[in-house]
C-alpha positions in Angstrom: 9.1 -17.4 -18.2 10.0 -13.9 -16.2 8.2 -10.6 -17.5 9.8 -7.4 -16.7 9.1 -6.4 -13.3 7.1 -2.9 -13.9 4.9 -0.4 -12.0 1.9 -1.1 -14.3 -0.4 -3.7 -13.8 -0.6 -7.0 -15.8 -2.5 -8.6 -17.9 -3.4 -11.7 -15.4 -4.9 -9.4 -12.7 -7.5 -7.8 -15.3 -10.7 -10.1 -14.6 -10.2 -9.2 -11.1 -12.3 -7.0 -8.9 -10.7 -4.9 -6.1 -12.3 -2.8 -3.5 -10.7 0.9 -3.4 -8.8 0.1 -1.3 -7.5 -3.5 -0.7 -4.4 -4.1 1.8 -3.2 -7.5 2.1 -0.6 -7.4 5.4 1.9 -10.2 5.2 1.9 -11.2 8.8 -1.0 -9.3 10.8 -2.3 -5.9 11.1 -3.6 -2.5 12.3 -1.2 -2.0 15.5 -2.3 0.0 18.2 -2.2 1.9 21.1 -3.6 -0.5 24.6 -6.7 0.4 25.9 -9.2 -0.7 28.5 -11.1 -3.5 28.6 -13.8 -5.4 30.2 -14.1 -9.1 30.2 -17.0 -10.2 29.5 -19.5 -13.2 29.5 -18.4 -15.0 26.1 -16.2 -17.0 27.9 -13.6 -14.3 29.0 -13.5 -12.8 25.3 -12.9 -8.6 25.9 -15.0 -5.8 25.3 -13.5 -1.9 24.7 -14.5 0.3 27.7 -13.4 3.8 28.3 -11.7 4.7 31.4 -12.7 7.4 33.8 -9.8 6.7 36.3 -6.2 6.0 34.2 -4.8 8.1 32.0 -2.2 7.5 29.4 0.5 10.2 30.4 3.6 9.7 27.2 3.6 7.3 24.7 6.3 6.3 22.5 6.6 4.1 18.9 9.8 3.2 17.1 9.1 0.9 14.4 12.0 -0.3 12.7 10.3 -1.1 9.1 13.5 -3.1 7.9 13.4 -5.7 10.8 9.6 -5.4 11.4 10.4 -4.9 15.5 8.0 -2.7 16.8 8.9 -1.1 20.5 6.3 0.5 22.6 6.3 2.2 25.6 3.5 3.7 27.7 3.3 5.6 30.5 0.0 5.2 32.5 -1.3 7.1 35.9 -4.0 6.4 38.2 -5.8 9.7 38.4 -8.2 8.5 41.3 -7.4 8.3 45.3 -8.6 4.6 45.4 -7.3 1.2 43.8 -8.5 0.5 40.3 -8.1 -2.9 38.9 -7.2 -2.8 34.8 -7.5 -4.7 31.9 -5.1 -4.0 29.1 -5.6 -5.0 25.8 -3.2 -4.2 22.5 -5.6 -4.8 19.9 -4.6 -6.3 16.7 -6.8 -8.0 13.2 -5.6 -11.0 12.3 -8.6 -11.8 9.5 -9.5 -10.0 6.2 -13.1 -9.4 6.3 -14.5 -11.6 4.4 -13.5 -14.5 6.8 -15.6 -16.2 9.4 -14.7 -15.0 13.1 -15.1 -17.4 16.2 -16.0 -15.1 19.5 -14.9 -18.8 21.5 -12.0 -18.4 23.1 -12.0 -22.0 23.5 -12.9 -23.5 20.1 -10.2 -25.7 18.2 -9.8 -22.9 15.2 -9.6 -19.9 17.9 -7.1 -20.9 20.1 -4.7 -22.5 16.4 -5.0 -19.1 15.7 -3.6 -18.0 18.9 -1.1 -20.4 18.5 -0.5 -19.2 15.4 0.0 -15.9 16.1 1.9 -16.0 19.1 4.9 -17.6 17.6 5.3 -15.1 14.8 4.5 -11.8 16.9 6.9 -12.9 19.7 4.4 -9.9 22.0 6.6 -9.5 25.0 5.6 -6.7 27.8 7.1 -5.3 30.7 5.7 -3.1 33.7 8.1 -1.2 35.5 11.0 -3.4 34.2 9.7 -6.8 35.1 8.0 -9.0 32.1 4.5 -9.4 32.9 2.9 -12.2 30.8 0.2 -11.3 28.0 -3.0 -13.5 27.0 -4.3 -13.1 23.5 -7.9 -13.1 23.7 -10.7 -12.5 20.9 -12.6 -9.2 21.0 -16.4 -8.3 21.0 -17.5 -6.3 18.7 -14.9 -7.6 16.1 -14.9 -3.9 14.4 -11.3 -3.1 13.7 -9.9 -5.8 15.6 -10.6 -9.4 16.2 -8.0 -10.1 19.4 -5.9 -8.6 21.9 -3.0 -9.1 24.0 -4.4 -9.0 27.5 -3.1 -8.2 31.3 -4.6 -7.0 34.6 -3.0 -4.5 36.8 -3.8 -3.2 39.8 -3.6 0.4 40.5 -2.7 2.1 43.9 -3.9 5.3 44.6 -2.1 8.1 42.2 -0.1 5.4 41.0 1.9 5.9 37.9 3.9 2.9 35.7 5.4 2.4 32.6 4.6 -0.6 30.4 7.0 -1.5 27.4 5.8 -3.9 24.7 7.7 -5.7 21.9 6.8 -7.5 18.9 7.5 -8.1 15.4 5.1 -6.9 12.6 5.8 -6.3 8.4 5.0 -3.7 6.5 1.3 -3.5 4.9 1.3 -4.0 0.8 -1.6 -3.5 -1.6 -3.2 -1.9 -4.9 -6.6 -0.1 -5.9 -9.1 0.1 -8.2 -6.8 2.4 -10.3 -4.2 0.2 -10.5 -1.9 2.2 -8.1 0.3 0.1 -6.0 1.8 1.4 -2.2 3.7 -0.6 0.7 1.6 0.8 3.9 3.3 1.2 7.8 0.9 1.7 9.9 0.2 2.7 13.4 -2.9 3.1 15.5 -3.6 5.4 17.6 -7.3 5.9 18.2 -7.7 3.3 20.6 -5.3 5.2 23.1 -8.7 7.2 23.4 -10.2 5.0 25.5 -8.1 6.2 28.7 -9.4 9.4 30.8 -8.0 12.1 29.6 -5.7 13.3 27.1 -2.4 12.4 26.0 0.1 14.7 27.1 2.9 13.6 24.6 3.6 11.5 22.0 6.5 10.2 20.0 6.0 7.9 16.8 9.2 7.1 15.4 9.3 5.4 11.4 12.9 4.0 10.4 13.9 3.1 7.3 16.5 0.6 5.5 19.7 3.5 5.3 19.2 2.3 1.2 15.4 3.6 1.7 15.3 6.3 -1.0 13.2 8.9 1.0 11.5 11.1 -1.6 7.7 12.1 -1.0 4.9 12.4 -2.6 3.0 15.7 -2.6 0.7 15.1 -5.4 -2.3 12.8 -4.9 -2.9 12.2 -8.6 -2.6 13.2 -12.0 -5.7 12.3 -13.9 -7.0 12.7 -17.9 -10.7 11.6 -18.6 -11.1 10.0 -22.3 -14.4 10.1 -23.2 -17.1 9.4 -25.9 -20.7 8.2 -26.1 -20.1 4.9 -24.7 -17.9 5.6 -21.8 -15.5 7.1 -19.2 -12.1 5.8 -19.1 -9.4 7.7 -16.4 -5.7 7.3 -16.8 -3.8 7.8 -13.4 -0.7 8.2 -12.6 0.5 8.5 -8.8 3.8 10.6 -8.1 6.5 8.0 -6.8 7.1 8.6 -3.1 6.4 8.5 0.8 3.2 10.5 1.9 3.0 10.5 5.5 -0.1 10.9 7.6 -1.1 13.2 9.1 0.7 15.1 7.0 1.6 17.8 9.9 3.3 17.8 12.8 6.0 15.1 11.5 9.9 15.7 11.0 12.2 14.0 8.4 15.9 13.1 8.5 17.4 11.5 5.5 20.4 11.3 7.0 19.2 8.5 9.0 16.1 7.9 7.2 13.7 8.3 10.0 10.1 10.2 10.1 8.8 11.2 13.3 5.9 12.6 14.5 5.1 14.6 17.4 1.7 15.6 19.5 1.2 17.4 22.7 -1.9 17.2 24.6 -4.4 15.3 22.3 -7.4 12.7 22.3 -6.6 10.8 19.3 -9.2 10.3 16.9 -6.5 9.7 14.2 -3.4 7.2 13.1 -0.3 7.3 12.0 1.2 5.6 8.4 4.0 6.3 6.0 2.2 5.0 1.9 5.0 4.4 -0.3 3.3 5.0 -3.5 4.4 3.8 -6.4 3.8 5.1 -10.3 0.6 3.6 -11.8 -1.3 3.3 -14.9 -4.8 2.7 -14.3 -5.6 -1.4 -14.5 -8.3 -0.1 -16.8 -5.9 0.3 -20.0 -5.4 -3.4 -20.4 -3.7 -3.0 -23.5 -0.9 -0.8 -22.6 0.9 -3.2 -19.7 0.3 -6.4 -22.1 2.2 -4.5 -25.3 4.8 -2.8 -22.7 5.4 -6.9 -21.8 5.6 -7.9 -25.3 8.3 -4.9 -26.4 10.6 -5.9 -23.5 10.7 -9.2 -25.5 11.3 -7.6 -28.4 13.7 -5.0 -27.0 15.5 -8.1 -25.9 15.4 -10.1 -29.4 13.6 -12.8 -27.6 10.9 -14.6 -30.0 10.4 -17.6 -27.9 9.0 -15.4 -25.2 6.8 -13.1 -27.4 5.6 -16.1 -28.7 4.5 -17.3 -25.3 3.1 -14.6 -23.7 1.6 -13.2 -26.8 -0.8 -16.5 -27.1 -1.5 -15.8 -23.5 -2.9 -12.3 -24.1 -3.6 -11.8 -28.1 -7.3 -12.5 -27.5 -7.6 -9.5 -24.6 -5.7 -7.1 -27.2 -8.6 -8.1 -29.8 -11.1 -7.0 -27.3 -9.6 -4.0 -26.2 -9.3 -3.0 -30.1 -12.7 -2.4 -30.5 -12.4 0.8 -28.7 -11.1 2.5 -32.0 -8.4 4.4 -32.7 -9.1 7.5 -31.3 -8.9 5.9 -27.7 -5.6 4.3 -28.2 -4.7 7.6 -29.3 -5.7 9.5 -26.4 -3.4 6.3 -24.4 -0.1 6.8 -26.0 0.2 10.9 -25.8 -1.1 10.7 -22.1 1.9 8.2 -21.3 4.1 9.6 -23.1 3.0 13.2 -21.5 3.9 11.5 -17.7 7.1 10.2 -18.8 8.2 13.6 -20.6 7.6 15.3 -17.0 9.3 12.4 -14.9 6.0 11.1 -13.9 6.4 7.4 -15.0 9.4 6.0 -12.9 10.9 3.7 -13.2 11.1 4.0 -16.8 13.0 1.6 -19.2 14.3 2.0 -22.6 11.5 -0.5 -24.0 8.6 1.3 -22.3 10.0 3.9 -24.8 10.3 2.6 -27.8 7.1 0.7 -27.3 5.3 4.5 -27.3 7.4 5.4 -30.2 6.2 2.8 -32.3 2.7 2.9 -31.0 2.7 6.2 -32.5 4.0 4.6 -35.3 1.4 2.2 -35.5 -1.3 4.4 -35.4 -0.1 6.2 -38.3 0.2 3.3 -40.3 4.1 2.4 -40.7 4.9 -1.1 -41.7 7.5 -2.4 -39.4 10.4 -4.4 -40.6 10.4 -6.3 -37.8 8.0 -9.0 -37.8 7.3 -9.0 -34.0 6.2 -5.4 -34.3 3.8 -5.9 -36.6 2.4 -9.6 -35.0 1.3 -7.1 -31.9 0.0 -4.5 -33.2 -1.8 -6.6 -36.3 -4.4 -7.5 -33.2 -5.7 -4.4 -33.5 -8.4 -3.7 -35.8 -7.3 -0.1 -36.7 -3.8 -0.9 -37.7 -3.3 -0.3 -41.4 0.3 -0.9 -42.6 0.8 1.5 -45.6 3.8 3.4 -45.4 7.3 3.7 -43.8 7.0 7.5 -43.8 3.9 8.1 -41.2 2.3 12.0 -41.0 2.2 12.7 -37.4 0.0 15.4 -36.4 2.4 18.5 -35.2 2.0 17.7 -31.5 2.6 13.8 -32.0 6.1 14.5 -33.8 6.9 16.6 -31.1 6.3 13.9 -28.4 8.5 11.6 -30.4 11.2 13.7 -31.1 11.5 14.2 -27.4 10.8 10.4 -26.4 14.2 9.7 -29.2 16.3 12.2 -27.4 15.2 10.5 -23.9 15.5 7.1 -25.2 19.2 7.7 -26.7 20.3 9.1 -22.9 19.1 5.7 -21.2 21.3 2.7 -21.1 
């Protein structure tokens, strides 16, 4: 059985517990700039170190977020009057955090999982036009990043050269704690800090799918409190859209649905990402994604569905009843607030009429359809008395305006 695909979170998720902020990359992640390193006594496993002597001159990213090919290119100069002999290393993490990390570069599971990655990242580099071949190697301190691709250069005196790396990389997806969901590309760029110096310039270069819709997000959130003796209870709702950072010093062309950024003359202690967020209600309304799922059935005059998923979920919606009226309430005229000022995309004509007759619901209308009534009899506070409910002024108002938007969808 297929529920609706939606923007709000379901019902399965809810005895879940999620960090603020928890990004789940689909092949590896956190990409970023080389920097030095030192290898060191665990077996050649490599340490960060900053440079004194090589500076990275230009950089330049152009990440190609439909085919997941990343293509870098670095230019490096020797500043000193005397050979210096280089390790490079493009870091990259490869774990979530909560997984053991083997510093071996020679135990079984360390080198599968150079194995591993190697064949899906295809890393290929160049200096100066000729392919120079890269080892990945684990890193100590695993901080940020748990490996690197690895080469030594030697540097003659005031030598400058430019290395070129390739590699394929997907986009980062995830969710937080209030239920808002975003697709991450991501760039770093702190580690080019390590090299002496700053960077002179710097190109990072973000294209999209030409179907990309590439509308931004300049609102962080929109956020109502409902509150009573017991508790706090926030309903969010994210504005649909891209929201670059940093949010300066960046250029967009929908034409060819690019975003660039540009920097001159920088250490940086920053990176780079395009969120797509998308519309949320927080995963702390359980009710309201479970009931939106039910009215698509219903919407669709399917009963053998309803049937199915409502013995999944009519337990939760018992629970969630005992919050009273005056919270469910509060729920329905702050969604139907966020869909009456385009905040709630996308929106479908069931997420409608499922507001429209939660209103009705509240008020006690008995519903002559009998799926109706099955979901909202869960609910200790539903009364059905009447088929002519008295809706407070405001409430009538909302409803008026939800029929008029409902009758212009198709």
């Amino acid at each position: 059985m297929n529920t609706p695909r939606q923007k709000t979170l379901f019902i399965p998720f809810q005895n879940l517990l999620f960090s603020l902020f928890v990004i789940f990359f689909n092949k590896f992640s956190l990409f970023a700039n080389d920097g030095s390193y030192i290898s060191g006594p665990e077996g050649g496993a490599l340490f960060p170190l900053k440079s004194s002597s090589i500076q990275m001159v230009e950089e330049e990213v152009i990440y190609d977020v439909t085919s997941g090919e990343f293509v870098t290119t670095f230019i490096f100069l020797n500043l000193s009057d005397s050979v210096q002999r280089v390790t490079f290393g493009f870091p990259i993490s490869a774990k979530f955090d909560e997984q053991e990390y083997d510093y071996d570069p020679s135990s079984r599971d360390t080198l599968y999982e150079i194995a591993r990655i190697n064949s899906q990242m295809n890393f290929l580099t160049w200096v100066n036009g000729k392919e120079r071949k890269r080892n990945l190697i684990p890193i100590i301190p695993d901080t940020d990043y748990n490996y690197a691709f690895s080469f030594t250069y030697t540097f003659k005196p005031k030598e400058k050269i430019r290395v070129v790396n390739t590699f394929n990389q997907g986009k980062g997806y995830g969710f937080s704690n209030d239920g808002t969901e975003y697709d991450a590309y991501t760039y770093i760029l702190k580690t080019g800090s390590l090299w002496a110096g700053n960077i002179k310039k710097a190109r990072i270069l973000f294209k999209f799918s030409p179907g990309f819709k590439m509308t931004f997000s300049n609102r962080s959130d929109i956020k109502i409190d409902f509150k009573d003796n017991k508790r706090v209870i926030s309903l969010v709702n994210y504005e649909e859209g891209l929201k670059p950072f940093p949010n300066n010093n960046f250029k967009v062309d929908t034409t060819n649905n690019t975003v660039e950024w540009l920097f001159s003359d920088f250490k940086p202690k920053f990176d780079v990402s395009a969120i797509f967020y998308n519309s949320a209600i927080s995963n702390s309304i359980l009710f309201f994604p479970v009931c939106d799922s039910l009215s698509f059935f219903i919407q669709q005059s399917n009963p053998k569905n309803f049937d199915s998923y409502f013995n999944q979920v009519k337990n939760e919606l018992k629970y969630e009843s005992e919050y009273g009226k005056e919270y469910f309430v509060y729920v329905y005229e702050s969604v139907a607030k966020f869909i009456l000022n385009g905040l709630y995309v996308p929106l479908e004509r069931y997420q409608i009429r499922h507001i429209i007759n939660g209103f009705a619901a509240l008020f006690g209308y008995r519903f002559k359809n009998p799926l109706w009534e099955k979901m909202f009899s869960q609910f200790k506070w539903y009364k059905p008395t009447t088929e002519n409910p008295n809706y407070p002024p405001e409430i009538a108002l909302q409803i008026k305006q939800l029929s008029e938007l409902y009758s212009t969808l198709k």
